[in-house]
OpenMM code with the backbone's topology and positions (N, CA, C; nanometers):
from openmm import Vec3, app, unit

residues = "UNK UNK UNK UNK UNK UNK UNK UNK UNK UNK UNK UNK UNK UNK UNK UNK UNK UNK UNK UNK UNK UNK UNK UNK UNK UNK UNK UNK UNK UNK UNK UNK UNK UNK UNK UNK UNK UNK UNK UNK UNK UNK UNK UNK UNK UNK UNK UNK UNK UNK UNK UNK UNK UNK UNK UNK UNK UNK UNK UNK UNK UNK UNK UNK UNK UNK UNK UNK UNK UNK UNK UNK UNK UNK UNK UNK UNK UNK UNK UNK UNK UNK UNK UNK UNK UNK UNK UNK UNK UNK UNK UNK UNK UNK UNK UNK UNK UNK UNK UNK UNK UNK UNK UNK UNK UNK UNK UNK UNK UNK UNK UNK UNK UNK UNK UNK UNK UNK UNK UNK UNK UNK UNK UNK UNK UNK UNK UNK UNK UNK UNK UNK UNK UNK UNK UNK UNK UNK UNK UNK UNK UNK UNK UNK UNK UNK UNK UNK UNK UNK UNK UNK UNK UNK UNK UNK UNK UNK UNK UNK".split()
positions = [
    Vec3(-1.8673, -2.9858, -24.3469),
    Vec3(-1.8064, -2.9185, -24.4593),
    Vec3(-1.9156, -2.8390, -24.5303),
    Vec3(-1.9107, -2.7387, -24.5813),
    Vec3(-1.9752, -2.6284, -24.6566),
    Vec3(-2.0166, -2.6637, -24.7755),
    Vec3(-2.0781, -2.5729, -24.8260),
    Vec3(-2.1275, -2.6125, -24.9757),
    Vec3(-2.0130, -2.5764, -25.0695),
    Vec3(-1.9265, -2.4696, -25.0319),
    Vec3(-1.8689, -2.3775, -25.0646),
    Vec3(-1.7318, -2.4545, -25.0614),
    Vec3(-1.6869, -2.4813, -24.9482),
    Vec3(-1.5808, -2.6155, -24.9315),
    Vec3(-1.6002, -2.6972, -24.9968),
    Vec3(-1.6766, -2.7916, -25.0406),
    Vec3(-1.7017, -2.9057, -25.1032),
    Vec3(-1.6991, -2.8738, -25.2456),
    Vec3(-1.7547, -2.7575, -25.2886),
    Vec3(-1.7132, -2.7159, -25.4075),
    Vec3(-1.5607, -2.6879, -25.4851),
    Vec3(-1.5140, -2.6002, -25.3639),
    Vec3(-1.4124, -2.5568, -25.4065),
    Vec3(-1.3091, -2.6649, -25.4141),
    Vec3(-1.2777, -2.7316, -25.3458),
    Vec3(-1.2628, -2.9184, -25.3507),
    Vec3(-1.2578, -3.0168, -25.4347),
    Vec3(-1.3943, -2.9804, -25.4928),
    Vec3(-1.4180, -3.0745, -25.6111),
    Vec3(-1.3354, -3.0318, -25.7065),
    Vec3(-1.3544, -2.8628, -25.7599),
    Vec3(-1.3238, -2.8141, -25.8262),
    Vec3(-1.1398, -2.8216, -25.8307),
    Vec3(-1.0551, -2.8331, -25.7010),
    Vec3(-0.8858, -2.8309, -25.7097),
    Vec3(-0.8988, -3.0021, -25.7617),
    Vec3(-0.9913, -3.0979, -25.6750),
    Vec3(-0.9343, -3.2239, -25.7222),
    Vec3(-0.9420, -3.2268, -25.8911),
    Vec3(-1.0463, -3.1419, -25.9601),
    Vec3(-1.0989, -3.1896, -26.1117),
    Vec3(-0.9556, -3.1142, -26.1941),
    Vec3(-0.9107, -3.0021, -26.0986),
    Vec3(-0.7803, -2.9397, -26.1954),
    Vec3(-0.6638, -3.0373, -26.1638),
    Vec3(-0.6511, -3.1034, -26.0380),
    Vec3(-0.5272, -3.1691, -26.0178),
    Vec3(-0.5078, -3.3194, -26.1167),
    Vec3(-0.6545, -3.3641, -26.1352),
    Vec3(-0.6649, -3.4672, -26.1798),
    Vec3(-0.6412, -3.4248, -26.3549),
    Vec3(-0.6387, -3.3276, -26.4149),
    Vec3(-0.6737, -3.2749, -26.5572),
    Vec3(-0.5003, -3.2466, -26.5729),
    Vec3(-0.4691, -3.1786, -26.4661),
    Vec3(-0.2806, -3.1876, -26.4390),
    Vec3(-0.2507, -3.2679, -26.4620),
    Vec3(-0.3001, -3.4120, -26.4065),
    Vec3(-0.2550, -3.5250, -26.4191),
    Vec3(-0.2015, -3.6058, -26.5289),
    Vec3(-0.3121, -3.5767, -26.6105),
    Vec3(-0.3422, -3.6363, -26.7442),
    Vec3(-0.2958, -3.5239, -26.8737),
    Vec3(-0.2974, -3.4474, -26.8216),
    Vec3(-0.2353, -3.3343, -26.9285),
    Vec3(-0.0309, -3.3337, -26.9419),
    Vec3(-0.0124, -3.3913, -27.0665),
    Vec3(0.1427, -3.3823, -27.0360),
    Vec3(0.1804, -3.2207, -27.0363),
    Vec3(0.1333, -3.1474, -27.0907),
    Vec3(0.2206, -3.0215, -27.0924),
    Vec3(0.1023, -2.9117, -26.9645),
    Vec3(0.1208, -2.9708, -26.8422),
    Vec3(0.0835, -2.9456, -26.7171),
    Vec3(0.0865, -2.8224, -26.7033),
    Vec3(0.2242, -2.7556, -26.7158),
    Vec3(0.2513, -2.6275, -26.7452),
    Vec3(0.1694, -2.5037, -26.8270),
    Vec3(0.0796, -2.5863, -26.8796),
    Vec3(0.0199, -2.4650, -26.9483),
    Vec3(-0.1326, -2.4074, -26.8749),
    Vec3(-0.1571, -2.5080, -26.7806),
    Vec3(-0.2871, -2.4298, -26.6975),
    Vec3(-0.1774, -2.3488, -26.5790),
    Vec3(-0.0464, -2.3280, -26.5860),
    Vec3(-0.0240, -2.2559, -26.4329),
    Vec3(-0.0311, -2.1306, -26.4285),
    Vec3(-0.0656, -2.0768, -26.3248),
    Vec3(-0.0928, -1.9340, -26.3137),
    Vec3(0.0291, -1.8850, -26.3204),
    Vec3(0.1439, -1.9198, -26.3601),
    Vec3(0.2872, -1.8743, -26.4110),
    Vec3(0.2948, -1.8516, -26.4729),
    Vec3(0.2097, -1.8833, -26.6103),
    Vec3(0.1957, -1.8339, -26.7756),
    Vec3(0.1969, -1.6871, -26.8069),
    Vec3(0.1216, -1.6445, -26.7453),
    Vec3(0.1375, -1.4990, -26.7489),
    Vec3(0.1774, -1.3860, -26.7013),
    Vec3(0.2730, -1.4193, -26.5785),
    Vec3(0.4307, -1.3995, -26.4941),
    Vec3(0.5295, -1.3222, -26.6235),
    Vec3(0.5861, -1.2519, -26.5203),
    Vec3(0.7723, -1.2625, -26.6002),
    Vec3(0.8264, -1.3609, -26.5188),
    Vec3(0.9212, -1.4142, -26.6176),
    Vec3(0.9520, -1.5000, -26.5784),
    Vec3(1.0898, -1.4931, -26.5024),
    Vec3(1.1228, -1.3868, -26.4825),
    Vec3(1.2312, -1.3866, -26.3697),
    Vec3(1.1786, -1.3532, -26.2218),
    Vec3(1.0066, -1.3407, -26.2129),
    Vec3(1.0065, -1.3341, -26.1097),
    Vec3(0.9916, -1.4593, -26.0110),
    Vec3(1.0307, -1.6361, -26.0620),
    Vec3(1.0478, -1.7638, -26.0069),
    Vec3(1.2040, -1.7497, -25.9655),
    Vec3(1.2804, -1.6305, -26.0309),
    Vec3(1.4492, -1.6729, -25.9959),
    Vec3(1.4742, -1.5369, -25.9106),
    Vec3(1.4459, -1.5193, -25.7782),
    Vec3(1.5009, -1.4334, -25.6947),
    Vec3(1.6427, -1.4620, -25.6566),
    Vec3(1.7075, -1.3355, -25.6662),
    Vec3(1.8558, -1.3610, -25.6176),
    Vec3(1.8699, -1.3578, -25.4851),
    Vec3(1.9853, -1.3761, -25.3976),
    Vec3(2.0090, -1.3990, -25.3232),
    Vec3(1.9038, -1.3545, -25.1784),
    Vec3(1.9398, -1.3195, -25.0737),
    Vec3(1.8890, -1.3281, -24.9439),
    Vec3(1.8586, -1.1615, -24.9229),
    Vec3(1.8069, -1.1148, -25.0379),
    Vec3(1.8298, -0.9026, -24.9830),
    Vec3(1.6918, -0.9669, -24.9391),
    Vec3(1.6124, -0.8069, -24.8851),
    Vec3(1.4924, -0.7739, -24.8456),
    Vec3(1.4214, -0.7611, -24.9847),
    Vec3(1.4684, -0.7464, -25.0839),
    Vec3(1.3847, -0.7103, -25.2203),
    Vec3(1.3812, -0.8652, -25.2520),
    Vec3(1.4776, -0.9493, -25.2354),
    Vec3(1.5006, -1.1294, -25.3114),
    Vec3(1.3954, -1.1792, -25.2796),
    Vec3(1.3653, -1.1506, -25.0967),
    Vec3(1.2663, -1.1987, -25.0502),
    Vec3(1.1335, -1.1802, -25.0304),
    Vec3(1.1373, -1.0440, -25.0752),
    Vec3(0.9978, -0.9885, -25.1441),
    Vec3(0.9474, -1.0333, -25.2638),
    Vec3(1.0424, -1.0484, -25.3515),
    Vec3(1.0223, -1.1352, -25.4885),
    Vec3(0.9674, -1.2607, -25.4316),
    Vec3(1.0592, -1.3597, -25.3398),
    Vec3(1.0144, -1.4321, -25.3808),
    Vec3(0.8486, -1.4944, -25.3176),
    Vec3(0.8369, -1.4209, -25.2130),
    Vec3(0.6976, -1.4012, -25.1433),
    Vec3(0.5981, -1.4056, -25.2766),
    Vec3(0.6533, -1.3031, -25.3704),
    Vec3(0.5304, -1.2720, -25.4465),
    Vec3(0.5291, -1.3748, -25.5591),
    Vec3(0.6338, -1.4130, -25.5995),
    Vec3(0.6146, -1.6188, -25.6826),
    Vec3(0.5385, -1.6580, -25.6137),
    Vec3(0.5606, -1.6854, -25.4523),
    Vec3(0.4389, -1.7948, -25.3899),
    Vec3(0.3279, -1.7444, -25.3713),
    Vec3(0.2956, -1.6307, -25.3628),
    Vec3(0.1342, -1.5850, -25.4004),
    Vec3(0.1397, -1.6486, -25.4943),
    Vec3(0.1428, -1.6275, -25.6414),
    Vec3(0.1034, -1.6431, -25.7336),
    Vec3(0.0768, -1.7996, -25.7382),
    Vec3(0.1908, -1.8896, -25.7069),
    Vec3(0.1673, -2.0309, -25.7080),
    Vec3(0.0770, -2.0313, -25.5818),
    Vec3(0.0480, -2.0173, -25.4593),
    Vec3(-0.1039, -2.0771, -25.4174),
    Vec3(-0.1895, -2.0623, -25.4485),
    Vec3(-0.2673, -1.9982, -25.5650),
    Vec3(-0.3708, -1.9440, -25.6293),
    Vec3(-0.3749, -2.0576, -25.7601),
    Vec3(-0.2819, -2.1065, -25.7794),
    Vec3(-0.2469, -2.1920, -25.9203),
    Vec3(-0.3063, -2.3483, -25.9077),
    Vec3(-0.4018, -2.3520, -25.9886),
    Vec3(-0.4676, -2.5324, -26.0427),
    Vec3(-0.3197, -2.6714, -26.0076),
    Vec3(-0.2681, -2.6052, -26.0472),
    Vec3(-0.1212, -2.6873, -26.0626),
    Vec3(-0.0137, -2.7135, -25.9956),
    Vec3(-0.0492, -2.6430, -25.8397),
    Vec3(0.0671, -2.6201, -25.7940),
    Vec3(0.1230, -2.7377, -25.7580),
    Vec3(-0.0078, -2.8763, -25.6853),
    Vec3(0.0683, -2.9800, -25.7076),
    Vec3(0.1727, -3.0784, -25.7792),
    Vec3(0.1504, -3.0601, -25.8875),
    Vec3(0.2006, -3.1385, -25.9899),
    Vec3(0.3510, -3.0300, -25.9831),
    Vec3(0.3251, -2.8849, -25.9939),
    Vec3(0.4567, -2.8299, -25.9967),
    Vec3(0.5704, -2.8631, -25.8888),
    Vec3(0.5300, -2.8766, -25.8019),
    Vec3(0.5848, -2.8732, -25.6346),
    Vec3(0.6278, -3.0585, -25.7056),
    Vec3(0.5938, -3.1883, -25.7454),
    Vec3(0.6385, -3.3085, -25.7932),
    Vec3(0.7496, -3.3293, -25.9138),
    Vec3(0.6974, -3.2067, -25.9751),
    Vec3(0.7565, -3.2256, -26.0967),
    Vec3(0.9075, -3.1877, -26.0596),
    Vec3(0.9123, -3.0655, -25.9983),
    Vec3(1.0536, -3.0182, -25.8648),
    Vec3(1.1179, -3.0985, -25.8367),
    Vec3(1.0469, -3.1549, -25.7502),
    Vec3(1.1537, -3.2555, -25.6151),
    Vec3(1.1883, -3.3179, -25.7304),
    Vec3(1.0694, -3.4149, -25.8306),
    Vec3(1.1316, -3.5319, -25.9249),
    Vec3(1.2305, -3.5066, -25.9675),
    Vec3(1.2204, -3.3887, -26.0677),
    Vec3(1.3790, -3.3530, -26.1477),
    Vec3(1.4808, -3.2862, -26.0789),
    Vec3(1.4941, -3.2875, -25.9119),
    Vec3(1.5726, -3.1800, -25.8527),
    Vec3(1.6150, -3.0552, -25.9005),
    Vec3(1.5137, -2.9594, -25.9229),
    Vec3(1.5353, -2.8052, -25.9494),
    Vec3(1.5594, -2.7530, -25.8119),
    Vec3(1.7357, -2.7097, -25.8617),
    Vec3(1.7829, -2.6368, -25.7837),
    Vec3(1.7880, -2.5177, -25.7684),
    Vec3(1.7280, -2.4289, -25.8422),
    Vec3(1.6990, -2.3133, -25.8381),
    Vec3(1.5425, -2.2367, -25.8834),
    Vec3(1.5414, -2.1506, -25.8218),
    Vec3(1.4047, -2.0754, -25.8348),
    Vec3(1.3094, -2.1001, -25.7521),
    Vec3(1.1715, -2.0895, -25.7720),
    Vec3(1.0222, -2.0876, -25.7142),
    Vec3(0.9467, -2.2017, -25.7715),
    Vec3(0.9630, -2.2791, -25.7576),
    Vec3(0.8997, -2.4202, -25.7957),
    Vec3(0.7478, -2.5031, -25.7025),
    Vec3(0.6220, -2.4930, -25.7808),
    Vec3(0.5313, -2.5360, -25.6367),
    Vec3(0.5103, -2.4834, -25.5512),
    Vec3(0.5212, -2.3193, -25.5023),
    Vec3(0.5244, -2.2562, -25.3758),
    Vec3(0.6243, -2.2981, -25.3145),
    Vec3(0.7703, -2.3379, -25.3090),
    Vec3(0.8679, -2.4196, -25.2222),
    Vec3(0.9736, -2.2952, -25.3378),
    Vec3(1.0750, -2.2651, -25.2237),
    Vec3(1.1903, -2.1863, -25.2607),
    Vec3(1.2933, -2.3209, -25.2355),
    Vec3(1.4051, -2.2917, -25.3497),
    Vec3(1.4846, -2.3466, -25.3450),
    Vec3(1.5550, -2.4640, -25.2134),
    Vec3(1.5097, -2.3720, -25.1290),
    Vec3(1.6175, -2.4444, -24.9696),
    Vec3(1.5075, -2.5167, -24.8928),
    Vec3(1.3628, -2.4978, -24.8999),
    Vec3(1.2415, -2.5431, -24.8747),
    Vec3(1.2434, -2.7089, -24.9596),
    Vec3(1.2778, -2.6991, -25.1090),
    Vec3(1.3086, -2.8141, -25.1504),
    Vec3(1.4012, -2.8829, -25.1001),
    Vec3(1.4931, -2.8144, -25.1086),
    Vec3(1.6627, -2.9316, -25.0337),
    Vec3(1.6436, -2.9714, -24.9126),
    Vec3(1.5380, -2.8998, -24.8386),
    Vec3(1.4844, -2.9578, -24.6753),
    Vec3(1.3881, -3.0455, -24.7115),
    Vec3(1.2812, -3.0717, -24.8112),
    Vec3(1.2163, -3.1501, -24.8158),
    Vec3(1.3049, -3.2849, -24.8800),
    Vec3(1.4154, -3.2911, -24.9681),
    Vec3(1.5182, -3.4124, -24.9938),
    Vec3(1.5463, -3.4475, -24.8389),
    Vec3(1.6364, -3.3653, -24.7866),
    Vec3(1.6493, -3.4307, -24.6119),
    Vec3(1.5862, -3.5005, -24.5389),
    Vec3(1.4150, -3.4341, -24.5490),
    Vec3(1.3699, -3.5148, -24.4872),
    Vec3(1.3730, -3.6701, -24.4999),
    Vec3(1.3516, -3.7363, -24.3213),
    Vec3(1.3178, -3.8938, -24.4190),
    Vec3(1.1754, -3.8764, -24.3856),
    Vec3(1.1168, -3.9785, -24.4878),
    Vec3(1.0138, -3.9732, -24.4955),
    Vec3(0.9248, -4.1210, -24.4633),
    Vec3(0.8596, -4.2020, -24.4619),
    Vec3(0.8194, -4.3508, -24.4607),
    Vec3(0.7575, -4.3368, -24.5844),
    Vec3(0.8144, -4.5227, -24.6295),
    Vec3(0.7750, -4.5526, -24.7933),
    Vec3(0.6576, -4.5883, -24.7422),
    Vec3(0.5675, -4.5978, -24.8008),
    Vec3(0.4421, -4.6990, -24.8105),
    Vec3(0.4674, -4.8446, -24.9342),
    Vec3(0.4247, -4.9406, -24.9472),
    Vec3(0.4430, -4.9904, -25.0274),
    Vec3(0.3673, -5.1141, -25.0126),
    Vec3(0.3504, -5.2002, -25.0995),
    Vec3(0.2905, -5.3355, -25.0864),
    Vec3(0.1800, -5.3202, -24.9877),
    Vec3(0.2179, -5.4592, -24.9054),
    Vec3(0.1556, -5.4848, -24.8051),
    Vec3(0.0904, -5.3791, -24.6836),
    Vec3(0.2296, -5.2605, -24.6888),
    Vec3(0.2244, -5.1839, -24.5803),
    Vec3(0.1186, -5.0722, -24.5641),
    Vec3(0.1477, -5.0182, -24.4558),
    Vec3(0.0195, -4.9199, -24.4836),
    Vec3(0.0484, -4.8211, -24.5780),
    Vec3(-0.0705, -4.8033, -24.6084),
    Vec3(-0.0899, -4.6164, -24.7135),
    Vec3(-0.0441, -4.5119, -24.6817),
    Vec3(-0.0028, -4.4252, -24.7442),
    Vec3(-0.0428, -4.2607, -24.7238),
    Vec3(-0.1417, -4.2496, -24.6484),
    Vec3(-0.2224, -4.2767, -24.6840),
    Vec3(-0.3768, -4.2337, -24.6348),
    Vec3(-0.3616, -4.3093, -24.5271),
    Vec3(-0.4001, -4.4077, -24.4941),
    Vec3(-0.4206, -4.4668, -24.3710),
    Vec3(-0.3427, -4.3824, -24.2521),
    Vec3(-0.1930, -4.3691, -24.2996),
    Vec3(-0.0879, -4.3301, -24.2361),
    Vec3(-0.1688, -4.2010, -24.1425),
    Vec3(-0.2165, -4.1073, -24.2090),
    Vec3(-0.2586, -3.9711, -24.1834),
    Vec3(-0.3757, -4.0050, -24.0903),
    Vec3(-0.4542, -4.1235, -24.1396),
    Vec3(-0.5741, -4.1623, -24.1040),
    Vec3(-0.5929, -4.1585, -23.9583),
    Vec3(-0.5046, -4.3028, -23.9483),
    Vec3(-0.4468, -4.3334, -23.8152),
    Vec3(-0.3618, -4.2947, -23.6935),
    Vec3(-0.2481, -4.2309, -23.7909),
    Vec3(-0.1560, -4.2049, -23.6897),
    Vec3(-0.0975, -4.0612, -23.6602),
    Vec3(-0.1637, -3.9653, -23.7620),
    Vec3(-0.1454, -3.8000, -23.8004),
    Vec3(-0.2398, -3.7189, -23.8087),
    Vec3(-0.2992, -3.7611, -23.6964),
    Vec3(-0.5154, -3.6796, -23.7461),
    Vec3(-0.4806, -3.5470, -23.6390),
    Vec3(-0.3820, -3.5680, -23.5220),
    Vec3(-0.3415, -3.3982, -23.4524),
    Vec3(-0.2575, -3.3002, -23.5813),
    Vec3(-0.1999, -3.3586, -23.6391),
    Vec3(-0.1646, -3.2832, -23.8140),
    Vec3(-0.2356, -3.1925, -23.8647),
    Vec3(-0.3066, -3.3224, -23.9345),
    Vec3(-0.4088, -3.2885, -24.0115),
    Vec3(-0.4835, -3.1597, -23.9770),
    Vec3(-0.5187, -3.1909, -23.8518),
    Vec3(-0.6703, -3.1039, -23.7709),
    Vec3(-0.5675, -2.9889, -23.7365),
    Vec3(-0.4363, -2.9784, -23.7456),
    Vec3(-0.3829, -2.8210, -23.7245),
    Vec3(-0.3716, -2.7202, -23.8514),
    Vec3(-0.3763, -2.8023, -23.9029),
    Vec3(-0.3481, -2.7729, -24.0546),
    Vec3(-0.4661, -2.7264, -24.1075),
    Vec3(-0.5824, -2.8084, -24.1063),
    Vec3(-0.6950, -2.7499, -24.1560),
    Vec3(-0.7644, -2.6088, -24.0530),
    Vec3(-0.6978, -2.6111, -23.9073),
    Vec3(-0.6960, -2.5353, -23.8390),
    Vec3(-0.7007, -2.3665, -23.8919),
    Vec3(-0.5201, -2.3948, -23.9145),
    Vec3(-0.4849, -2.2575, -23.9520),
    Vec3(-0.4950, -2.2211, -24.1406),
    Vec3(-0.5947, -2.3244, -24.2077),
    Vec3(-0.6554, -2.3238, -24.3579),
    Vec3(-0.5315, -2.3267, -24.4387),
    Vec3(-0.4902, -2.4438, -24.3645),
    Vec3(-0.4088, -2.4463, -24.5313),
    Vec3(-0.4639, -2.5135, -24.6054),
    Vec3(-0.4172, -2.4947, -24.7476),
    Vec3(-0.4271, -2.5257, -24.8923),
    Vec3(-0.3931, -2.6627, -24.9236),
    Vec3(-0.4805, -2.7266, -25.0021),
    Vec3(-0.4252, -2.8741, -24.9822),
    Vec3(-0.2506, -2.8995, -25.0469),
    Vec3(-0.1970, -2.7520, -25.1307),
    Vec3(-0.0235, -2.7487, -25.1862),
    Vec3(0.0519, -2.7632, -24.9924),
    Vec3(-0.0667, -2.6538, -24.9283),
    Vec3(0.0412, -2.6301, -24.7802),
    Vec3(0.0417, -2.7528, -24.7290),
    Vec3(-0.1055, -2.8105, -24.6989),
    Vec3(-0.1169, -2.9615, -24.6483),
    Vec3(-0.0297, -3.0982, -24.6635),
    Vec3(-0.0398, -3.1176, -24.8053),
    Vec3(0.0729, -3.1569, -24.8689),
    Vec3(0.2208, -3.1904, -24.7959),
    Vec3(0.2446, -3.0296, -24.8430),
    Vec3(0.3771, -2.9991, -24.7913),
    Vec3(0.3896, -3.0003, -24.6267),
    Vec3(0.3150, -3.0050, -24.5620),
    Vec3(0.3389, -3.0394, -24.3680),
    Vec3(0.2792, -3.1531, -24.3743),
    Vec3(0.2768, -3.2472, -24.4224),
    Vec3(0.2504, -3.3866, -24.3734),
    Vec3(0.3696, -3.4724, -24.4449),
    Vec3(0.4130, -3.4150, -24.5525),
    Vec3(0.5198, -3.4655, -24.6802),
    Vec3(0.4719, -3.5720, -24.7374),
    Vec3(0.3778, -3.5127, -24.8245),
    Vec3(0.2807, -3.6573, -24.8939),
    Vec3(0.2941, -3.5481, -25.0274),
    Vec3(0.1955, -3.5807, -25.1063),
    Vec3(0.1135, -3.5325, -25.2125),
    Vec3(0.0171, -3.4660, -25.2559),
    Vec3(-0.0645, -3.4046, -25.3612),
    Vec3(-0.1852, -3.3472, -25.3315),
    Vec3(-0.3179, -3.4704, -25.3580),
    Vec3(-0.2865, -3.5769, -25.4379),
    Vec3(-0.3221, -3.6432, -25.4581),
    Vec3(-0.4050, -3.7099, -25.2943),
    Vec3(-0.2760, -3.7549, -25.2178),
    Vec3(-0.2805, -3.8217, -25.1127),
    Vec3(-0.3920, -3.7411, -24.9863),
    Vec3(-0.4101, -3.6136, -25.0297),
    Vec3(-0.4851, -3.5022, -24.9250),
    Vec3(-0.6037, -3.5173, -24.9600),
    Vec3(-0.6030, -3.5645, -25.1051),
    Vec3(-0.7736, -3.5525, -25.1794),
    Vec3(-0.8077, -3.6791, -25.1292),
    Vec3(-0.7462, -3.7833, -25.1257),
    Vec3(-0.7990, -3.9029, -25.0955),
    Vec3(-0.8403, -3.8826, -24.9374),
    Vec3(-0.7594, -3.8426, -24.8910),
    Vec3(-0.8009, -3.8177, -24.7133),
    Vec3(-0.9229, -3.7561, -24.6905),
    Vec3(-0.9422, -3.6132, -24.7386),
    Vec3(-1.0229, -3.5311, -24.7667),
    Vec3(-1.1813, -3.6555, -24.7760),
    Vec3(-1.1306, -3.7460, -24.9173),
    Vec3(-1.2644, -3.8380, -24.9164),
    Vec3(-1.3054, -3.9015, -24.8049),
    Vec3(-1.2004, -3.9819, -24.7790),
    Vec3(-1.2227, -4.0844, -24.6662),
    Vec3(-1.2765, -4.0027, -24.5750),
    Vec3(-1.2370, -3.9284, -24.5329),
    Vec3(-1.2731, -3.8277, -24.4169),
    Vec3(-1.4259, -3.8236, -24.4103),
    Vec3(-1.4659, -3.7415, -24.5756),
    Vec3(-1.6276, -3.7395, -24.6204),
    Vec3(-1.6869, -3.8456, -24.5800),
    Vec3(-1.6611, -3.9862, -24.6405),
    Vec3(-1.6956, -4.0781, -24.6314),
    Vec3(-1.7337, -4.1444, -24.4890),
    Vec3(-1.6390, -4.1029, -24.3613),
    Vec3(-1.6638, -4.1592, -24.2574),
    Vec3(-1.7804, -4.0538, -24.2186),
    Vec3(-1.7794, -3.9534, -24.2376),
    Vec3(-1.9493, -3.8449, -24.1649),
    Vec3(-2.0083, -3.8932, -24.2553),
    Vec3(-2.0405, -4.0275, -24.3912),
    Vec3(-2.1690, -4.0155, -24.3963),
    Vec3(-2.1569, -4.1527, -24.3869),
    Vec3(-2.1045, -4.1779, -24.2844),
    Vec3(-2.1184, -4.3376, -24.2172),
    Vec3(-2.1017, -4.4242, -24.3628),
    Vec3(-2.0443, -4.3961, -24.4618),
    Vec3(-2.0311, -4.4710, -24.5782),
    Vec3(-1.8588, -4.5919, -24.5558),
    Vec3(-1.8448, -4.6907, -24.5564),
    Vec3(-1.7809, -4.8171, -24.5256),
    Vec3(-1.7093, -4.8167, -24.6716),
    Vec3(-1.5750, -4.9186, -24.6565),
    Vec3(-1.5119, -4.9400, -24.7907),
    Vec3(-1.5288, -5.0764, -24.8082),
] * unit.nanometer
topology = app.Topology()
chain = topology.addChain("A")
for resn in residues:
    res = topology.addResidue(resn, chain)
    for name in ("N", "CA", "C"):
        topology.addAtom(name, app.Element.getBySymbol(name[0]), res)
């Protein structure tokens, strides 16, 4: 990993984590200074979908997009540009099933660790964003940063 990677890294986990803890989340997103009809594209024209291309620029560039893309699914927003995810992108991510983790069972992390590392390694392949990452594994951003560590952690032969 780069100096440059590791930076830039530190720097999404320190905004995701500041998301975290910040209740009005909304106010670091790079949506603030949007019109705001450009999250509600209408229907299926060539212009809807130009709109809404240009919401998800704007949200992959955004500190927040994690928490936005949670805050979504949580409250089921059925309409608009939410997290880089268009409306029908969300209702496919409800469909999906997904595996709980819980208790005893394995992690998120482990999960990816162990049993999703051809994923992972396509993903970081074609550079996605830990919002895209996220979203093709159907975890969290949270859950990518932790991987991301562990990951670190195993090249410097460091043990838990």
């Amino acid at each position: 990993m780069t100096t440059a990677t590791r930076h830039a890294s530190t720097v999404a986990a320190l905004f995701a984590e500041l998301a975290a803890q910040t209740p009005n989340w909304q106010a670091l997103g790079a949506c603030r200074i949007e019109d705001a009809d450009l999250w509600f594209p209408v229907g299926q024209s060539r212009e809807a979908l130009e709109q809404e291309a240009e919401a998800k620029a704007v949200c992959y560039r955004c500190p927040v997009i994690d928490r936005c893309l949670s805050w979504a699914l949580e409250t089921r927003q059925d309409v608009g540009v939410w997290g880089g995810l268009s409306e029908e992108e969300r209702r496919r991510m409800h469909k999906r099933k997904r595996p709980v983790y819980r208790g005893g069972e394995q992690t998120a992390v482990d999960n990816i660790l162990q049993n999703r590392m051809d994923e992972w390694d396509a993903l970081v392949a074609q550079g996605a964003s830990d919002a895209q990452m996220a979203r093709g594994l159907g975890t969290n951003g949270q859950t990518i940063i932790n991987v991301r560590q562990a990951l670190e952690q195993r090249q410097l032969g460091v043990t838990a």
